[in-house]
C-alpha positions in Angstrom: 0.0 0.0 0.0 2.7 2.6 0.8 4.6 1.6 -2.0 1.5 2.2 -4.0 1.3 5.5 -2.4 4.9 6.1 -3.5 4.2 5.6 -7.1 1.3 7.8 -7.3 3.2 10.6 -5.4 6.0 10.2 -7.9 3.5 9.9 -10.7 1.9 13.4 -9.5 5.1 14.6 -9.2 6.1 14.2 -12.8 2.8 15.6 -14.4 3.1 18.7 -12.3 6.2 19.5 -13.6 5.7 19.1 -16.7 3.0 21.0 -16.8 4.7 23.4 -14.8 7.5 23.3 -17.7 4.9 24.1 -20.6 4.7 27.8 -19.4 8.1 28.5 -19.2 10.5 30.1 -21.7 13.0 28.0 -23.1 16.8 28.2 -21.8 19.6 29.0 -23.7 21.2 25.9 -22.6 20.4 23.2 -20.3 21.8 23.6 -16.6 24.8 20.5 -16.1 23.6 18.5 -13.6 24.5 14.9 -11.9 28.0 13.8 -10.9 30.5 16.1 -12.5 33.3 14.9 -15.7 36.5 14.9 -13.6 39.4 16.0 -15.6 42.8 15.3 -13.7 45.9 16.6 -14.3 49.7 17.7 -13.0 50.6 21.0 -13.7 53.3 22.9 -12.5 52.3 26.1 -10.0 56.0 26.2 -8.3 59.0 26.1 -9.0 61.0 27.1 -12.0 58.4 26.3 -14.8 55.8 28.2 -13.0 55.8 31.4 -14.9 54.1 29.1 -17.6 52.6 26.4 -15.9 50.1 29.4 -14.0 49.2 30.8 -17.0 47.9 27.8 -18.2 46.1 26.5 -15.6 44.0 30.1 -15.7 43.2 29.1 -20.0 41.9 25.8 -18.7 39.9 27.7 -15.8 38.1 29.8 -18.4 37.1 27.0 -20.8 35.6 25.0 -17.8 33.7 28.2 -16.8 32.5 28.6 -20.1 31.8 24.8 -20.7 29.5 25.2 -18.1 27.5 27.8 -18.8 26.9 26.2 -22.4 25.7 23.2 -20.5 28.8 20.9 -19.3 29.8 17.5 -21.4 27.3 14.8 -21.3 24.5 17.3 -19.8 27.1 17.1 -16.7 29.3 19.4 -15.0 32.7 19.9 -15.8 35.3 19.8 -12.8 39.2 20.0 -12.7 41.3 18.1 -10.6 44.9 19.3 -10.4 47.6 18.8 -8.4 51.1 21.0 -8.3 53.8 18.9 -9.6 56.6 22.0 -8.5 58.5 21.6 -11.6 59.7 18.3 -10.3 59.4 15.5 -12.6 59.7 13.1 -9.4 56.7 13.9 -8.3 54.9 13.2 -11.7 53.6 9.3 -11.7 52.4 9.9 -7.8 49.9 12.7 -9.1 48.7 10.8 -12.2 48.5 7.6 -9.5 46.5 9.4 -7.2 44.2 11.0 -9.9 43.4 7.4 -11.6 42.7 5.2 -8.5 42.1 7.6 -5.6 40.1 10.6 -7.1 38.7 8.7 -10.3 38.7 11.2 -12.5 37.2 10.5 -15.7 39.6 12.0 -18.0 43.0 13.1 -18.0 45.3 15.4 -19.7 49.2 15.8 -20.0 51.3 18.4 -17.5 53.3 21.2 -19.0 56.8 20.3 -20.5 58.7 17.5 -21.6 60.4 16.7 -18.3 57.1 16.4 -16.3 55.1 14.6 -19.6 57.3 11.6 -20.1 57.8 9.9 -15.9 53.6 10.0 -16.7 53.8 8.0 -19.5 54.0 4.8 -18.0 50.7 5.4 -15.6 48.7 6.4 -18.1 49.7 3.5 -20.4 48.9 0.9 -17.8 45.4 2.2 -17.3 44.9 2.9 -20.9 43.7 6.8 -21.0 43.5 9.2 -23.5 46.8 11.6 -23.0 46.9 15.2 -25.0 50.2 16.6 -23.6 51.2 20.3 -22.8 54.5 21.3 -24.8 56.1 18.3 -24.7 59.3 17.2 -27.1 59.2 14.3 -28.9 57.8 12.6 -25.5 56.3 9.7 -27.6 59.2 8.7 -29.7 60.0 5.5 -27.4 56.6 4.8 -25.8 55.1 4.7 -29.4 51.9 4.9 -27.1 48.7 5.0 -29.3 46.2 7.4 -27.4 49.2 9.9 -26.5 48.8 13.2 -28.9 51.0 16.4 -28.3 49.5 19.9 -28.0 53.2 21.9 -29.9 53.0 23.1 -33.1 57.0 20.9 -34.1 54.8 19.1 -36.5 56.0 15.5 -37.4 59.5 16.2 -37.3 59.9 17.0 -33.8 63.9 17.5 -32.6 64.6 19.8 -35.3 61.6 22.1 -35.0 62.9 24.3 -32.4 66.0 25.5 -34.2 64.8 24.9 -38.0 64.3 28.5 -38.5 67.2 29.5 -36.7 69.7 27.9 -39.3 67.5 28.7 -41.6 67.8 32.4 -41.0 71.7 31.8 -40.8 72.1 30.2 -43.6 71.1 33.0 -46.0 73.4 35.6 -44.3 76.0 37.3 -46.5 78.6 36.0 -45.6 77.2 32.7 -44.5 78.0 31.8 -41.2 81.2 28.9 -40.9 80.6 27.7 -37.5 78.0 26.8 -34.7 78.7 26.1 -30.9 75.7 24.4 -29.3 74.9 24.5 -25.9 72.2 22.4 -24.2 71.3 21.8 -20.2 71.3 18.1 -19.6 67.4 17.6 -19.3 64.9 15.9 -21.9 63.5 18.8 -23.8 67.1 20.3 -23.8 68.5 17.5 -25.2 66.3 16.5 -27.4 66.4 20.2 -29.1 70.0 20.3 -29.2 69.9 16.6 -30.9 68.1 18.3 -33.6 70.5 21.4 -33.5 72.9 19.3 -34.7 71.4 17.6 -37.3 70.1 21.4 -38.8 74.0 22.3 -38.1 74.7 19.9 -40.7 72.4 20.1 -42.7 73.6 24.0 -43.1 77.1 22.6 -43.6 78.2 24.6 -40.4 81.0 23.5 -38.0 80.8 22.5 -34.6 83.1 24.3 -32.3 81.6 23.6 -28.9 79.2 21.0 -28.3 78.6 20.5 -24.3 76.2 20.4 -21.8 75.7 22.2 -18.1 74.1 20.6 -15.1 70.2 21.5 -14.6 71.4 23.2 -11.4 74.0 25.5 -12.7 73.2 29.0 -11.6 76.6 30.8 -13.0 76.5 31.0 -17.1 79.9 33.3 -16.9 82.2 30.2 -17.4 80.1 28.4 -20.2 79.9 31.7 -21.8 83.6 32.1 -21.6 84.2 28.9 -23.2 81.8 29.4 -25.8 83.7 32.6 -26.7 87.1 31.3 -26.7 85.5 28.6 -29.5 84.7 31.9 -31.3 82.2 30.5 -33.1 80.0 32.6 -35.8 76.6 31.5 -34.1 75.3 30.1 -31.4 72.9 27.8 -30.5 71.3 27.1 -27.0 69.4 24.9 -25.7 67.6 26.1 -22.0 64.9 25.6 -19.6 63.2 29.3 -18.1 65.8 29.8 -15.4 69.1 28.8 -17.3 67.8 31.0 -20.3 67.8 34.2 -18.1 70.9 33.2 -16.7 72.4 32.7 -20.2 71.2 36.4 -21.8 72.2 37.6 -18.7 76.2 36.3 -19.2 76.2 37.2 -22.7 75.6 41.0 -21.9 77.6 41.3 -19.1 80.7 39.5 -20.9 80.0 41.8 -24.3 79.9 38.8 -26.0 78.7 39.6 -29.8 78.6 36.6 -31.8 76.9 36.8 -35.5 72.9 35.4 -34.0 72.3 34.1 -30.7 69.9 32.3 -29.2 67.2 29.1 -30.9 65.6 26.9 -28.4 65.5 28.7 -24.7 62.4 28.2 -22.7 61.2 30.8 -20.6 61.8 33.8 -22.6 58.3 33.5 -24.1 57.0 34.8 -20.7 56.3 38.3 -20.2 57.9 37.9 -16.9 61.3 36.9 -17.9 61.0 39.6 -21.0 60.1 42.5 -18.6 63.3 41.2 -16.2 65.7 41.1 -19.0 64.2 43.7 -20.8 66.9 45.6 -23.3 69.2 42.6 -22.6 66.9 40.8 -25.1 67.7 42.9 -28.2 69.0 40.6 -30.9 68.1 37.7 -29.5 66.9 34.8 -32.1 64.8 32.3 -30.5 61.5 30.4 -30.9 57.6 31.1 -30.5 55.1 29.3 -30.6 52.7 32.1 -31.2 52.8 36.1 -31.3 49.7 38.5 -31.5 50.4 38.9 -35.1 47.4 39.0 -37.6 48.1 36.2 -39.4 48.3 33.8 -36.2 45.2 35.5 -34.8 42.3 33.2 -35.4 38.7 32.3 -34.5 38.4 33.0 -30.6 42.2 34.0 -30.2 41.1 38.0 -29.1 37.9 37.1 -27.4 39.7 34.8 -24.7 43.4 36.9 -24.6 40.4 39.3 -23.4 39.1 37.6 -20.9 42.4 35.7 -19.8 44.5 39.6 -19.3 40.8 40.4 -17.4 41.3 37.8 -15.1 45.4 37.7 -15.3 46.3 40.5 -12.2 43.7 39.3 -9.4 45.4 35.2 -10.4 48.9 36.3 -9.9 49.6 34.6 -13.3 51.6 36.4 -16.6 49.9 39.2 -17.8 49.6 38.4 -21.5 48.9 34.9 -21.7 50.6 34.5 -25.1 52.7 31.7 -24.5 50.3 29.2 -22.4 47.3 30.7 -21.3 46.4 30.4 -24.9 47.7 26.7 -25.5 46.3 25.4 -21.8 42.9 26.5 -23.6 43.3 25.1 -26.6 44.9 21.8 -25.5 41.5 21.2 -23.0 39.4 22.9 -25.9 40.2 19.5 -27.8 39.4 17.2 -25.6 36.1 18.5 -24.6 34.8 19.0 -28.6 35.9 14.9 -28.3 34.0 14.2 -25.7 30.7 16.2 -27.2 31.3 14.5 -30.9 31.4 11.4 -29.8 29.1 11.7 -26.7 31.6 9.0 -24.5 33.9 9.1 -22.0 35.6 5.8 -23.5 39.0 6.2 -24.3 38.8 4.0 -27.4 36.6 6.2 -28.8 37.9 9.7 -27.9 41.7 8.3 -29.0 40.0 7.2 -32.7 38.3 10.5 -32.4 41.3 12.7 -31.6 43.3 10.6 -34.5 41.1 11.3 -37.0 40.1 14.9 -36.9 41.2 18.6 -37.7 40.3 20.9 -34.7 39.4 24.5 -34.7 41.0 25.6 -31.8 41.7 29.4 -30.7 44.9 28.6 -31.9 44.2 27.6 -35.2 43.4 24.1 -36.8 45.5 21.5 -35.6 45.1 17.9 -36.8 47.3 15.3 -35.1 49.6 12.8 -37.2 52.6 9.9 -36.6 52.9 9.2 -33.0 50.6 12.2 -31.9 52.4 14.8 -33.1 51.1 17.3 -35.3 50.6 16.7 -38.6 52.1 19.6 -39.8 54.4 21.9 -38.0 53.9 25.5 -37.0 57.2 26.6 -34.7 58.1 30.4 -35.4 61.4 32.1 -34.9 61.2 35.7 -33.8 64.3 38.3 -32.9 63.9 41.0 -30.1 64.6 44.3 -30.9 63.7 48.0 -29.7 63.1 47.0 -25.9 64.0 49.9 -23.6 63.0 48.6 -20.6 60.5 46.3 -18.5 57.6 47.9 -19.1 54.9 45.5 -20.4 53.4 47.8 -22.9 56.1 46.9 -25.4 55.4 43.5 -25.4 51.8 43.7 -26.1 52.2 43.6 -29.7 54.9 43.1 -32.4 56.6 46.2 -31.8 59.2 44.6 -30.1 59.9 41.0 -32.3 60.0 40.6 -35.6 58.6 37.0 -37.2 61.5 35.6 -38.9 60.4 31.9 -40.0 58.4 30.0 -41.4 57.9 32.6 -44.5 53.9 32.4 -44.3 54.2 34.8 -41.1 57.1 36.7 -41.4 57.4 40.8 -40.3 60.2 41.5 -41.3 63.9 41.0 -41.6 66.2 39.9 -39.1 69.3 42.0 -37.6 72.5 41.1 -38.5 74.9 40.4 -37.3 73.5 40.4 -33.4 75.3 43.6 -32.0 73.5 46.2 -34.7 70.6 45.1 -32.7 72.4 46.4 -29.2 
């Protein structure tokens, strides 16, 4: 009897609200609601990759906010779950451990950088996830791992990418440059750059002069930079994570070192930080992008979330620009969820097949993954400094202040040579 009474409560129930429902207006999207899609994730918040790991973590924030107000994935709410993996790779497998059997997420993505990606590799294998990476190098190349795809524009041919445009830019210099001294700290990502250096240095028949690395927790450049000098090479490659790269540009000017070009695969000086410390210590400088506020890189979304990203940017402690990751920890999360909605799963089968097969029209442009997860075609830029005259942040809100040198499709202009015309 009171379980017939139930059922015609619940019966009730129903018919009132739909009736109720008749006489409203219709929403612009449906509310999320039930147990939330977990995405898990490392990322790093302190320590030395910071700068960029912050400023990515704020582009993820602001495409779960907006996922949500458009009505979640799967009529759900979305919900990050993050962890700070300090810039210590050590601490990598524990986090992804913790996310997959303690918190459950649903999903995961990759950390930031090639150091942090590849100690996760082998967790996410064993449990068979979907894994989109953040700015990782060539993480893939020995894991062949068939779900793993890498948000960074290197394209299929990944070692080279970083210094392609470099030697490319050398090469047509009258005279040609006769010799190269590469200089890498002994990391991953470093070393995997500088392996491609050196093929690009051949390639360009240059001649290796100096060819070492430094210890990850060198803090005094003066002697490398010494050594590199008494090599006299005519350019000079390096090779750096964020803090080695400050320290490097910092050596150079205080020694008056003035090589032909300087500069090719250092991390960290995409950051407005490190660019408002060094400030006129930049000038000349040759090194890569992965994207500038240039028009031809500015596509569908790009202004509307820089907009709401340097909104948000003071009151999160994070860069003020968001040029180097805030846009790419968007993008990178962007393509996952358009998975997810396309192929209305969760199933990492499905979302990996998905992923694999499809061009995405991200805020940074189309990307379509290829061999190994890369992408399919490559997109690195090389960009010189030039005109800073001091920290102030106004200058690098545009392109007054770097000049698109490679690949031709965006180029500005022209670079300065040799180095010390730029000084």
């Amino acid at each position: 009897m009171l379980a017939r009474l139930k059922w015609r409560g619940a019966v009730a129930s129903f018919f009132a609200a739909a009736a109720v429902a008749v006489f409203l207006p219709p929403a612009k999207a449906q509310a999320p609601s039930g147990q939330p899609v977990t995405i898990g994730f490392s990322m790093a918040l302190t320590g030395p990759l910071a700068a960029n790991g912050k400023q990515a973590l704020l582009g993820m924030k602001i495409w779960e906010e907006e996922i949500n107000k458009k009505g979640g994935l799967l009529g759900r709410p979305v919900k990050l779950v993050y962890y700070d993996d300090q810039s210590n790779p050590s601490t990598v497998p524990g986090i992804y451990t913790k996310l997959l059997d303690v918190d459950k997420v649903d999903l995961v993505l990759g950390p930031y950088a090639t150091a942090q990606a590849a100690p996760a590799m082998p967790v996410i294998m064993q449990k068979g996830k979907v894994f989109i990476i953040l700015f990782g190098l060539d993480v893939n190349h020995e894991f062949n791992y068939p779900k793993f795809f890498a948000m960074i524009p290197t394209g299929p041919d990944t070692k080279p990418s970083f210094t392609d445009g470099f030697f490319e830019v050398a090469a047509v210099q009258n005279p040609k440059p006769q010799t190269v001294a590469l200089v890498a700290a002994d990391q991953e990502f470093s070393r995997n750059a500088c392996d491609g250096a050196r093929d690009n240095a051949k390639k360009s028949n240059l001649k290796v002069v100096y060819d070492k690395t430094y210890p990850p927790s060198t803090t005094d450049f003066t002697p490398i930079v010494r050594a590199i000098q008494a090599a006299n090479p005519d350019v000079v490659t390096i090779c750096s994570y964020p803090l080695d790269s400050v320290g490097m540009v910092k050596a150079v000017n205080e020694l008056n070192y003035k090589p032909k070009m300087i500069g090719g695969a250092m991390v960290g000086l995409q950051a407005t930080v490190f660019k408002r410390q060094l400030g006129p210590l930049l000038n000349g400088w040759v090194n890569y992008e992965t994207w500038v506020p240039a028009k031809a890189l500015t596509f569908d979304g790009t202004e509307a979330f820089l907009k709401q990203y340097q909104a948000r940017a003071g009151a999160e402690g994070v860069d003020p620009l968001g040029y180097y990751l805030g846009t790419w920890g968007y993008a990178y999360i962007q393509i996952l969820g358009e998975a997810v909605q396309a192929t209305k799963s969760l199933d990492d089968n499905k979302l990996a097949d998905y992923i694999g097969k499809t061009t995405f029209k991200t805020i940074m442009g189309d990307v379509k993954f290829g061999k190994g997860g890369e992408w399919a075609q490559g997109r690195m830029l090389q960009v010189q400094y030039h005109d800073i005259k001091s920290g102030d942040l106004e200058q690098f809100r545009g392109m007054d202040t770097q000049t698109v040198l490679t690949p031709a499709q965006y180029k500005t202009g022209n670079v300065i040579y040799p180095y010390e015309k730029a000084k």
